[in-house]
Each structure stands twice: as structure tokens, then as C-alpha cells.
Biopython code that builds the backbone (N, CA, C, O; Angstrom):
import numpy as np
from Bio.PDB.StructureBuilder import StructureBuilder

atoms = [
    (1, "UNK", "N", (0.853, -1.180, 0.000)),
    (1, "UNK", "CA", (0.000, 0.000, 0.000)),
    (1, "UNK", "C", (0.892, 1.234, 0.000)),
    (1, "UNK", "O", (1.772, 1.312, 0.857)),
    (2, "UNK", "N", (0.688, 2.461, -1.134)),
    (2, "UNK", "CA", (1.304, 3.279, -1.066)),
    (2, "UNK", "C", (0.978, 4.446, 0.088)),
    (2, "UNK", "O", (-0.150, 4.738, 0.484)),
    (3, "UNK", "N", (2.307, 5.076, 0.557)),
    (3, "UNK", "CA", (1.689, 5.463, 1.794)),
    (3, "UNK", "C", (2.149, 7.116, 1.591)),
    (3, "UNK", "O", (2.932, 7.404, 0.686)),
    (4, "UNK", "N", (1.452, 8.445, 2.744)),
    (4, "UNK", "CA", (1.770, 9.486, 2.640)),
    (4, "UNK", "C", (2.081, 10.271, 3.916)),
    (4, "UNK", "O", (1.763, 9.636, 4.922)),
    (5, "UNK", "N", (2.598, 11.438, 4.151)),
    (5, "UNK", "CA", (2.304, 12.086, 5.180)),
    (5, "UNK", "C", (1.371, 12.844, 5.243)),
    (5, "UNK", "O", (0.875, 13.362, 4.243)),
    (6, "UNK", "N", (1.007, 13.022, 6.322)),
    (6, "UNK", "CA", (-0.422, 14.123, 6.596)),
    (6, "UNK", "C", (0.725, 15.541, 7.284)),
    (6, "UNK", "O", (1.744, 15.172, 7.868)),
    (7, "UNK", "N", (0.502, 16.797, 7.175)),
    (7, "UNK", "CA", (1.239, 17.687, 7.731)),
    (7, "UNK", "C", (2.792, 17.767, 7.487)),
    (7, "UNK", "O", (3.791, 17.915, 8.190)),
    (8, "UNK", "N", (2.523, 17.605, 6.204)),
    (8, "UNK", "CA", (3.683, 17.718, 5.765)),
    (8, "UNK", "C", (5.367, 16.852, 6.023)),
    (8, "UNK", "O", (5.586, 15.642, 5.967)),
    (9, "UNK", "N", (6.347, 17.976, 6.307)),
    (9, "UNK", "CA", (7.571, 16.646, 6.908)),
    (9, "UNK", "C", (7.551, 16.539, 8.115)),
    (9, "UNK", "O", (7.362, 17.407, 8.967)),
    (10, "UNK", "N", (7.815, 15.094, 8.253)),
    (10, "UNK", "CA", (7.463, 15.002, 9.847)),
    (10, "UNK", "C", (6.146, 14.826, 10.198)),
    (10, "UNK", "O", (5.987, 14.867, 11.418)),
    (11, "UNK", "N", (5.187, 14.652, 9.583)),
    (11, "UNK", "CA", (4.078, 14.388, 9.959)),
    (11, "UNK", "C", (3.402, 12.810, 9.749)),
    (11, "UNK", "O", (4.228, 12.096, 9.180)),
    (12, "UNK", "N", (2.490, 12.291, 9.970)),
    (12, "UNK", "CA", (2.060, 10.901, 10.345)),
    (12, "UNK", "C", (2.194, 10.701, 8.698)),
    (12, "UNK", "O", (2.306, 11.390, 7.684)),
    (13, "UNK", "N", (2.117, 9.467, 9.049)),
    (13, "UNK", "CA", (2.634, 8.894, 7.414)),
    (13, "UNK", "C", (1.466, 7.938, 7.597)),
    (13, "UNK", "O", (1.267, 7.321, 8.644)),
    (14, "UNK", "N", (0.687, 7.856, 6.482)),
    (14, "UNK", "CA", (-0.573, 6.619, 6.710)),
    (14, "UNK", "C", (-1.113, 6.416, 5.418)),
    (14, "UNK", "O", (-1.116, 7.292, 4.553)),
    (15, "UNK", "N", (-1.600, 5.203, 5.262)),
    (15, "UNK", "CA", (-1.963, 4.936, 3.749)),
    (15, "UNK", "C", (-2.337, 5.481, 2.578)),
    (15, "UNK", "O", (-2.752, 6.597, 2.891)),
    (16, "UNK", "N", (-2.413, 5.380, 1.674)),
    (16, "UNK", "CA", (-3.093, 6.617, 0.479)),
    (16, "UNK", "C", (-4.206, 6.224, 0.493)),
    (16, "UNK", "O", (-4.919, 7.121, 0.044)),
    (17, "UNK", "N", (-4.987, 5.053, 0.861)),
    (17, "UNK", "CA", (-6.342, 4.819, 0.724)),
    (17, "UNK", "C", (-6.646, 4.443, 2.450)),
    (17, "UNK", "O", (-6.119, 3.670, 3.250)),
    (18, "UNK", "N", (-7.691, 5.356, 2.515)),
    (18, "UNK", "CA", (-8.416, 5.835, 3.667)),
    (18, "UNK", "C", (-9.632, 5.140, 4.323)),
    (18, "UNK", "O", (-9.742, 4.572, 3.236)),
    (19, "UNK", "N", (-10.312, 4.806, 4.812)),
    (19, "UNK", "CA", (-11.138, 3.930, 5.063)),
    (19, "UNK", "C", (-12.364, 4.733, 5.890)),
    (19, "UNK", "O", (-12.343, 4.754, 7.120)),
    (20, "UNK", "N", (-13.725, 5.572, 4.917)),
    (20, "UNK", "CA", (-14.372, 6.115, 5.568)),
    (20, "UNK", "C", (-15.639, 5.556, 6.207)),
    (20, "UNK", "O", (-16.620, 5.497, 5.466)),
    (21, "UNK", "N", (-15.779, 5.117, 7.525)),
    (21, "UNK", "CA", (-16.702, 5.054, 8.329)),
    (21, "UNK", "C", (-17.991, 5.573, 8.442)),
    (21, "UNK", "O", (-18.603, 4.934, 9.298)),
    (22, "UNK", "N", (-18.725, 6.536, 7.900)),
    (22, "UNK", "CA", (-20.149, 6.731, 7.816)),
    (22, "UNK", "C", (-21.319, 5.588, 7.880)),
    (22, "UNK", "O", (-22.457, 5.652, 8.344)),
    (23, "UNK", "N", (-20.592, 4.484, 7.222)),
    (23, "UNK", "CA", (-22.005, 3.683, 7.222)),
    (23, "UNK", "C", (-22.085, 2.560, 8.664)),
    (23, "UNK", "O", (-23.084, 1.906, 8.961)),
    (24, "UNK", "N", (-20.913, 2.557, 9.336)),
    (24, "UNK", "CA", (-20.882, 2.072, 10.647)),
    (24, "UNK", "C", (-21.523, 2.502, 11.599)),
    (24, "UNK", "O", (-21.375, 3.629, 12.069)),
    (25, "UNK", "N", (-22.615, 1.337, 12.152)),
    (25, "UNK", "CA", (-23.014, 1.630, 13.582)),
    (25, "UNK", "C", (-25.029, 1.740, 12.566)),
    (25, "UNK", "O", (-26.164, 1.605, 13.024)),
    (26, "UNK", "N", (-24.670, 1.946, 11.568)),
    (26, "UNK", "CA", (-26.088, 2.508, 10.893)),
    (26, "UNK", "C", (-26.422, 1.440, 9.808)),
    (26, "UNK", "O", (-27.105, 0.532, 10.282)),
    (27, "UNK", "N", (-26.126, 1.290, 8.461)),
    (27, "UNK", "CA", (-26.396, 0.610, 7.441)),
    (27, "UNK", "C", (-24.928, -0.369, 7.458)),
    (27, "UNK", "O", (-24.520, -0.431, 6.298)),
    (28, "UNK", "N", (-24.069, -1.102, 8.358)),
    (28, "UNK", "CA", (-23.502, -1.350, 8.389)),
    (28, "UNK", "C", (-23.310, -1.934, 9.959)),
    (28, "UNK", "O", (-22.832, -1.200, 10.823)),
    (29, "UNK", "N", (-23.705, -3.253, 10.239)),
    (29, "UNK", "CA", (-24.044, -3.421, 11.893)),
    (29, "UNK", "C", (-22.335, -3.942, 12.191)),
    (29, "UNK", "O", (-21.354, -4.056, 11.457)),
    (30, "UNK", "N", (-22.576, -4.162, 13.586)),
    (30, "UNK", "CA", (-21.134, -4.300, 14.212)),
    (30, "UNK", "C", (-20.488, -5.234, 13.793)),
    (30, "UNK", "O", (-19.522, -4.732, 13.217)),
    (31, "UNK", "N", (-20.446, -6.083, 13.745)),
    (31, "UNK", "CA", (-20.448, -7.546, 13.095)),
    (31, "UNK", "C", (-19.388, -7.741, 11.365)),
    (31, "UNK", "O", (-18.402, -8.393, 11.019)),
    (32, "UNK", "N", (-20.416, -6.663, 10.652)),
    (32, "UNK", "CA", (-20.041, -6.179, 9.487)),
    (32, "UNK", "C", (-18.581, -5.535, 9.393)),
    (32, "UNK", "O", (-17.624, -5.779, 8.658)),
    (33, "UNK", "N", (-18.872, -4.229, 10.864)),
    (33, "UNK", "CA", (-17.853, -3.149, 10.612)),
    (33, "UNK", "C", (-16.584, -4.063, 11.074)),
    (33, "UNK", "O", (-15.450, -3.625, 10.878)),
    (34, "UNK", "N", (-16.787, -5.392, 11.717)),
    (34, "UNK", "CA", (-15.443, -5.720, 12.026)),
    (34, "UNK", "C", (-14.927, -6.374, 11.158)),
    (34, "UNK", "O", (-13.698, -6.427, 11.129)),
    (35, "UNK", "N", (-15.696, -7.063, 10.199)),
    (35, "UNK", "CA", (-15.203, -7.916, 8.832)),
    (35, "UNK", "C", (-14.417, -6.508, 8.084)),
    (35, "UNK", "O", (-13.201, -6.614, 7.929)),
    (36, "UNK", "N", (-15.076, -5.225, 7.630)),
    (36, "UNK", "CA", (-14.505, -4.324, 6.802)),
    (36, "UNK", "C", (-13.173, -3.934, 7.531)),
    (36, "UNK", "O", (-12.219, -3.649, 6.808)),
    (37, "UNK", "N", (-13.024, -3.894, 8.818)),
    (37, "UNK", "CA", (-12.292, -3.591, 9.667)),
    (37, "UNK", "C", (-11.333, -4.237, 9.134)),
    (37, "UNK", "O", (-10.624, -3.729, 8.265)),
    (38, "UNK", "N", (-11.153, -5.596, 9.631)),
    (38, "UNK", "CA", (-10.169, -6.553, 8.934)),
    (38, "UNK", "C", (-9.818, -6.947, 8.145)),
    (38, "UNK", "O", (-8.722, -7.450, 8.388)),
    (39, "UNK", "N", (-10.302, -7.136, 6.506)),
    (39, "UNK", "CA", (-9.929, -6.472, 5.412)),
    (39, "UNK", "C", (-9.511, -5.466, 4.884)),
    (39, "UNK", "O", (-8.892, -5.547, 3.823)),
    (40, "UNK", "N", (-9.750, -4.247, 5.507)),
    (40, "UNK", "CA", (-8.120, -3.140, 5.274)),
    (40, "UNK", "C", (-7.771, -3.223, 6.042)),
    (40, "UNK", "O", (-7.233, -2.116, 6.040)),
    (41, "UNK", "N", (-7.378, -3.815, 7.388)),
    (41, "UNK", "CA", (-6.172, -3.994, 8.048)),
    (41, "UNK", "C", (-4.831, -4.999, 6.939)),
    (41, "UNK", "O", (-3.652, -5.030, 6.589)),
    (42, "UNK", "N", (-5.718, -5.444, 6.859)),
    (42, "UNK", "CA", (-4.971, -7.171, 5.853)),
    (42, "UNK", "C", (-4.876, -6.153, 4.743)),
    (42, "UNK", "O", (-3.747, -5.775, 5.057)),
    (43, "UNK", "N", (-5.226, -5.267, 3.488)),
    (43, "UNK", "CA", (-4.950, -4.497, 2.821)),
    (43, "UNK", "C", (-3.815, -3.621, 2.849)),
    (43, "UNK", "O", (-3.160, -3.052, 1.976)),
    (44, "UNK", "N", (-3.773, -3.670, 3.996)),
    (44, "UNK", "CA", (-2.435, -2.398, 3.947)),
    (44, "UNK", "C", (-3.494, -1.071, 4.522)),
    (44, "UNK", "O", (-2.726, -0.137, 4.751)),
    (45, "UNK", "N", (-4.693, -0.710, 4.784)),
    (45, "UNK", "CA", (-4.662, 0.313, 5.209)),
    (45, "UNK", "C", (-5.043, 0.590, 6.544)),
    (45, "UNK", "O", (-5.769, -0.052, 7.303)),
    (46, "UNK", "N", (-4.382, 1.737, 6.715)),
    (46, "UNK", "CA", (-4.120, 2.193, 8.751)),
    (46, "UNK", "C", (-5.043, 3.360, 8.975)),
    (46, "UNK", "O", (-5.269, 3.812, 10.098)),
    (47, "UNK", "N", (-5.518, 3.789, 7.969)),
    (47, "UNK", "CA", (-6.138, 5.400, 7.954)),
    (47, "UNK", "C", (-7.970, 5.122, 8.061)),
    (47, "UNK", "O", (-8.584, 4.873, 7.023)),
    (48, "UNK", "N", (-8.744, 5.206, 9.489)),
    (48, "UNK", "CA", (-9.555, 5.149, 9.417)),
    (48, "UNK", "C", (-10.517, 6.562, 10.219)),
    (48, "UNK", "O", (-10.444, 7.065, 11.341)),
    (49, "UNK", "N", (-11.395, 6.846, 9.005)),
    (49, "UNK", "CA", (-12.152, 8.366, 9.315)),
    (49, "UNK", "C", (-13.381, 7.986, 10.071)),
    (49, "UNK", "O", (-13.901, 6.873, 9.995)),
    (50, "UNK", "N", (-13.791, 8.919, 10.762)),
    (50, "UNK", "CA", (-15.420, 8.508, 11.859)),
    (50, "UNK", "C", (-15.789, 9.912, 11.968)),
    (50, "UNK", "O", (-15.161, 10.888, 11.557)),
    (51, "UNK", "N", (-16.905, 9.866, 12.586)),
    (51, "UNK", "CA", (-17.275, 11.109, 13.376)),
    (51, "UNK", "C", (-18.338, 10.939, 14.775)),
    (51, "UNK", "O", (-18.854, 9.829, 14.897)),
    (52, "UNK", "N", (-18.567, 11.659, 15.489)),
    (52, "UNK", "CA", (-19.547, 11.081, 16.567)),
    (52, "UNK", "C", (-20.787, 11.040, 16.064)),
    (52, "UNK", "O", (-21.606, 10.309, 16.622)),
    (53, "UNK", "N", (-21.055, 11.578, 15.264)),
    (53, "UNK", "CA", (-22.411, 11.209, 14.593)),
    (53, "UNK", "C", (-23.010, 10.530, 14.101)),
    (53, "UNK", "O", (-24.226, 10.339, 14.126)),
    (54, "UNK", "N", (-21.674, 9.761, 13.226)),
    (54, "UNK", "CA", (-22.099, 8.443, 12.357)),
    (54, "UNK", "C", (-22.627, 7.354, 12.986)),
    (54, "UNK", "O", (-22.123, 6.659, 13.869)),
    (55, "UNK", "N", (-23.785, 7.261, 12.403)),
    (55, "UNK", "CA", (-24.393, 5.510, 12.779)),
    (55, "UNK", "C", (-24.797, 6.482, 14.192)),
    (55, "UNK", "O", (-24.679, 5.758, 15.180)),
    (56, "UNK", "N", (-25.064, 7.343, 14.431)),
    (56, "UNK", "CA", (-25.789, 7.766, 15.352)),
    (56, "UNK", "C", (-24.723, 7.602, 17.003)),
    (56, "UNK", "O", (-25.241, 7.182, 18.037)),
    (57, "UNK", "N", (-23.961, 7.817, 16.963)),
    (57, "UNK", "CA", (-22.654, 7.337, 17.708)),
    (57, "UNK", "C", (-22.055, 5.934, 17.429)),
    (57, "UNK", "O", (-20.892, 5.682, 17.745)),
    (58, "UNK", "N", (-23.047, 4.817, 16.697)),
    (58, "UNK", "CA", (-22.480, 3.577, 17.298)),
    (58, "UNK", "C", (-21.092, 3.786, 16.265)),
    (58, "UNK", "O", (-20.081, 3.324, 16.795)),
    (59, "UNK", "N", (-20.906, 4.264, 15.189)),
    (59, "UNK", "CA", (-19.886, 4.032, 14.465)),
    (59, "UNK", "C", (-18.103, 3.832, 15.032)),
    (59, "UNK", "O", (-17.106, 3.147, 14.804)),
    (60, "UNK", "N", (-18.610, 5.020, 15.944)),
    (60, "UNK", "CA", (-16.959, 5.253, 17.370)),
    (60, "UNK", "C", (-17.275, 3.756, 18.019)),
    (60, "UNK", "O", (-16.267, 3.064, 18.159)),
    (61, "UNK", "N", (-18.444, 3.202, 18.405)),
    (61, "UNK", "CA", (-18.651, 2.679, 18.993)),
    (61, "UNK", "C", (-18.204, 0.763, 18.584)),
    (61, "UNK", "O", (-17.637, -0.127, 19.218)),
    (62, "UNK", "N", (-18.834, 0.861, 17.216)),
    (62, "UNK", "CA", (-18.360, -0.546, 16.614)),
    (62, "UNK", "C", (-17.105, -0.824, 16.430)),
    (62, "UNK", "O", (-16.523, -1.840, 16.812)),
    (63, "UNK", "N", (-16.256, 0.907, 15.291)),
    (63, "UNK", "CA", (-14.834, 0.906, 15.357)),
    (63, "UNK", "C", (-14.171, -0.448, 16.644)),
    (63, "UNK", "O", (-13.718, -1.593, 16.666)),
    (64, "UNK", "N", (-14.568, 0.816, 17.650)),
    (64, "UNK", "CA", (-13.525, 0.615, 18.935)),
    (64, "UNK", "C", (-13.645, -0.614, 19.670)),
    (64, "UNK", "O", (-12.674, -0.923, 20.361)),
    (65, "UNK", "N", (-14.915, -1.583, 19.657)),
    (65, "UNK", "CA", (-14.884, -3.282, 19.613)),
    (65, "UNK", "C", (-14.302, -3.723, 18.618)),
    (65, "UNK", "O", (-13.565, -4.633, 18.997)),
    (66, "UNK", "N", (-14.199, -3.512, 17.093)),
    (66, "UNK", "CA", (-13.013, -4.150, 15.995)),
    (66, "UNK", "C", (-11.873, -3.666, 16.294)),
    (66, "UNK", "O", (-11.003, -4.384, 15.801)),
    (67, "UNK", "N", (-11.378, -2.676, 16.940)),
    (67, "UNK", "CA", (-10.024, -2.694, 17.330)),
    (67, "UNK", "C", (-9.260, -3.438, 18.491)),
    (67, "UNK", "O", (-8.110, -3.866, 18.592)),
    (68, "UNK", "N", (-10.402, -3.421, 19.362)),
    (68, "UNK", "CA", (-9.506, -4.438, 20.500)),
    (68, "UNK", "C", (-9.038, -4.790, 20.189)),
    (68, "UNK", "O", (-9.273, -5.465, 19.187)),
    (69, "UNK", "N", (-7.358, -4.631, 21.002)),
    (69, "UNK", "CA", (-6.418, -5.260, 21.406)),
    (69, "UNK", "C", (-5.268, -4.708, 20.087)),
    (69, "UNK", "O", (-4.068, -4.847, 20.327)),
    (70, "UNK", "N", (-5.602, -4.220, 19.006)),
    (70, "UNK", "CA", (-4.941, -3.660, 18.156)),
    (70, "UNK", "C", (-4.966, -2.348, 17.274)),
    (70, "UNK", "O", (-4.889, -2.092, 16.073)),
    (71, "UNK", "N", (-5.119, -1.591, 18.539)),
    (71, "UNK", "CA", (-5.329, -0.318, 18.140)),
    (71, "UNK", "C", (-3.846, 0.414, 17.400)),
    (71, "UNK", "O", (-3.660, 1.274, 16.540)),
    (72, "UNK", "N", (-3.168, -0.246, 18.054)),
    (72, "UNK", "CA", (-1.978, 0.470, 17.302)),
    (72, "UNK", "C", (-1.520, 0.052, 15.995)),
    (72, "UNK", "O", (-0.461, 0.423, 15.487)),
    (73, "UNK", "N", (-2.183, -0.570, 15.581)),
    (73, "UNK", "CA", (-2.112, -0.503, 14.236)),
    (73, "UNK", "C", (-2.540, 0.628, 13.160)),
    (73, "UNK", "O", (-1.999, 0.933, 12.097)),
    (74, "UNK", "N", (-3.718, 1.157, 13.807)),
    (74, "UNK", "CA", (-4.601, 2.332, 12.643)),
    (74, "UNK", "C", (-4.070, 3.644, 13.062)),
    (74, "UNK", "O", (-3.277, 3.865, 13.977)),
    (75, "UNK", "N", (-4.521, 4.322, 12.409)),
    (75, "UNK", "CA", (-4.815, 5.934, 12.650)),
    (75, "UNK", "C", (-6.111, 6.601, 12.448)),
    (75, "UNK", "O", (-6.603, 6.591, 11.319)),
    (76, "UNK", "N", (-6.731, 7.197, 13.453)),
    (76, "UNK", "CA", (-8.227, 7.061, 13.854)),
    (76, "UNK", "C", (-8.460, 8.475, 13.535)),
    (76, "UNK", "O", (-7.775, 9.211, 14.244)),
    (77, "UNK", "N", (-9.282, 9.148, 12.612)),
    (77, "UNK", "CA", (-9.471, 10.129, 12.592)),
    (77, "UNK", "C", (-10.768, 10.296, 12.611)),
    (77, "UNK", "O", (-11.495, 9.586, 11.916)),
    (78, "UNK", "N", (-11.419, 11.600, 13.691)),
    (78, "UNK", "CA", (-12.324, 11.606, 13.842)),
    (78, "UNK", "C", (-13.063, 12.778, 14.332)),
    (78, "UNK", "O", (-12.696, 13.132, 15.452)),
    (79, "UNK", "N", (-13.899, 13.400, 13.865)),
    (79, "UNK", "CA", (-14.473, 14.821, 14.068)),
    (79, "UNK", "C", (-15.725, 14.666, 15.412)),
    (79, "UNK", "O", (-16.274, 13.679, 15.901)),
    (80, "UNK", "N", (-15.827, 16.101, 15.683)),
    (80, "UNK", "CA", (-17.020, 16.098, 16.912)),
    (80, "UNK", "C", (-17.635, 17.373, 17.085)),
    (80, "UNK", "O", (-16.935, 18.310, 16.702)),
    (81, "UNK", "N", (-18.887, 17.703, 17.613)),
    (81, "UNK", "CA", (-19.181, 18.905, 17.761)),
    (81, "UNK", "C", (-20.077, 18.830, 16.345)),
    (81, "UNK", "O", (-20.379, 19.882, 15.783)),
    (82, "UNK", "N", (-20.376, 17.884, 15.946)),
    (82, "UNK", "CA", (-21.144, 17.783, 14.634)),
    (82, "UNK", "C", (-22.666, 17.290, 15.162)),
    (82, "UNK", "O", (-23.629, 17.308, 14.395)),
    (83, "UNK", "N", (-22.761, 16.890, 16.425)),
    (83, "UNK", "CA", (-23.899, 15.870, 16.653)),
    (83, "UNK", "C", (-24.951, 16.970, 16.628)),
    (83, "UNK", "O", (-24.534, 18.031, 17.092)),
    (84, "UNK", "N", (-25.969, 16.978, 16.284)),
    (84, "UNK", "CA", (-27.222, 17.767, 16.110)),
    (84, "UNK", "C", (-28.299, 17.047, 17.690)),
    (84, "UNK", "O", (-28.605, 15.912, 18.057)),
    (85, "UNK", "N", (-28.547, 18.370, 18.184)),
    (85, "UNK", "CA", (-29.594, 18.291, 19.809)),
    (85, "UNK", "C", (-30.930, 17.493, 19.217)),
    (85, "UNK", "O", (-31.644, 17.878, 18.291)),
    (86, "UNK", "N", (-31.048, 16.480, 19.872)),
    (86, "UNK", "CA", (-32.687, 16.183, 19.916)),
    (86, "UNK", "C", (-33.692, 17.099, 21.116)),
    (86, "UNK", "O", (-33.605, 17.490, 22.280)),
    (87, "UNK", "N", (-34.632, 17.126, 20.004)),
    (87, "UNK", "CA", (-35.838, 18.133, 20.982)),
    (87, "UNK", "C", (-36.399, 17.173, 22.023)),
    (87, "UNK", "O", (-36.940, 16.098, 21.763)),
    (88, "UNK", "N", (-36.235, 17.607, 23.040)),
    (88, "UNK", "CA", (-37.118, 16.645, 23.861)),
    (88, "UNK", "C", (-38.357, 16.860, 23.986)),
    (88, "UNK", "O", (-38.971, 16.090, 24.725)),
    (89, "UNK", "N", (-39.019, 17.836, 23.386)),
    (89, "UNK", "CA", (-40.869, 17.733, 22.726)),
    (89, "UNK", "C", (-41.075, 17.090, 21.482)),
    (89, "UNK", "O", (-42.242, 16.739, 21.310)),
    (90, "UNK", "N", (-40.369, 16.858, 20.660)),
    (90, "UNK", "CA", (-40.407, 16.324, 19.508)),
    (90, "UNK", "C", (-39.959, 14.801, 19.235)),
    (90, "UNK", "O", (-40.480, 13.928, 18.540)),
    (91, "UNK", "N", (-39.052, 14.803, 19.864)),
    (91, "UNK", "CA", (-37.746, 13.433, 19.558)),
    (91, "UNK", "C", (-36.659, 13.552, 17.977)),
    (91, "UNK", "O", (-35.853, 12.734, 17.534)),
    (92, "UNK", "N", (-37.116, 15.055, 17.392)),
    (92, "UNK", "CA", (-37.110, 15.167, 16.458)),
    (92, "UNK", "C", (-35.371, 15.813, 16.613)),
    (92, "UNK", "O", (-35.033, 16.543, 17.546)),
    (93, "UNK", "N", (-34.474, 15.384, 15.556)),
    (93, "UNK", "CA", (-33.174, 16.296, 15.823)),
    (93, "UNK", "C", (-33.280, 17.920, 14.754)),
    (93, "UNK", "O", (-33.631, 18.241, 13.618)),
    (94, "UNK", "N", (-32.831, 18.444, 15.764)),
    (94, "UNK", "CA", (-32.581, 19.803, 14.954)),
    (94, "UNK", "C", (-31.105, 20.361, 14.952)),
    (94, "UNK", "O", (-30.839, 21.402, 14.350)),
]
sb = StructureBuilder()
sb.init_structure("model")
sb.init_model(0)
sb.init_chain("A")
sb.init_seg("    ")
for serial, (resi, resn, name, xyz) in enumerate(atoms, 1):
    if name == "N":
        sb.init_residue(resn, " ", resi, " ")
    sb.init_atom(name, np.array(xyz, "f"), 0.0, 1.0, " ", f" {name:<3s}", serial, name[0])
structure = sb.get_structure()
């Protein structure tokens, strides 16, 4: 797997192909995310994107059961401050 730095020189060096997480935790059950998990591990790739939102949190959530015990293998990138408030008169998110 060809690989790059992020931040220039000196910065993390991690696969050219990235592994984005959105459909984890949601259209993609735990089970699943650990099979995809382990096929780009076995691929060559270390670079995996999330956010707290995805899959409604479970996505952080499935990730981080397919990593046990080998977290140091990846590079976990992951955004926050994205999650949208549910109304508690509605149930509705805004």
C-alpha cells in the first residue's frame, strides 16, 4: 500500500487509501464493521475516518470493539461537535 504524510515533513505517514466510516453503527451493523475492519487492516490500510455522529454514535462505537487489542495498528481520525440536539418535545433532531 502506497503510503503518505499528513502535515507535511514530519508528519504521520498513513496509507493513500483511507477507510471512511459513515455507514458504521447505521447501514452497516457491528459484526459487518469488524469484517470491513479486517480487510483493510490485511490491505495495507491504517487510515480510518469517523465522526460522533455516524451511525448515530455507534460508528466510534463498533470501530472501537473491531479494534480491541490492536489499536496500534490504525490511525483514527475523527471529528465532533457535529452531533445535532434532539428536541425533547419532539424526539425530532434539529
Amino acid at each position: 500500500m502506497e503510503r503518505r504524510n499528513i502535515g507535511g515533513l514530519g508528519g504521520l505517514e498513513v496509507s493513500l487509501v483511507g477507510l471512511g466510516c459513515n455507514a458504521f453503527g447505521s447501514r452497516v451493523d457491528e459484526k459487518g464493521t469488524h469484517a470491513v475492519i479486517d480487510a483493510a487492516i490485511e490491505a495495507g490500510i491504517d487510515f480510518l475516518d469517523t465522526a460522533e455522529n455516524y451511525g448515530g454514535g455507534n460508528s466510534e462505537v463498533s470501530i472501537g470493539s473491531g479494534l480491541k487489542g490492536r489499536r496500534e495498528k490504525i490511525f483514527l481520525a475523527t471529528k465532533f461537535g457535529l452531533a445535532r440536539a434532539v428536541s425533547e418535545e419532539t424526539g425530532l433532531r434539529r
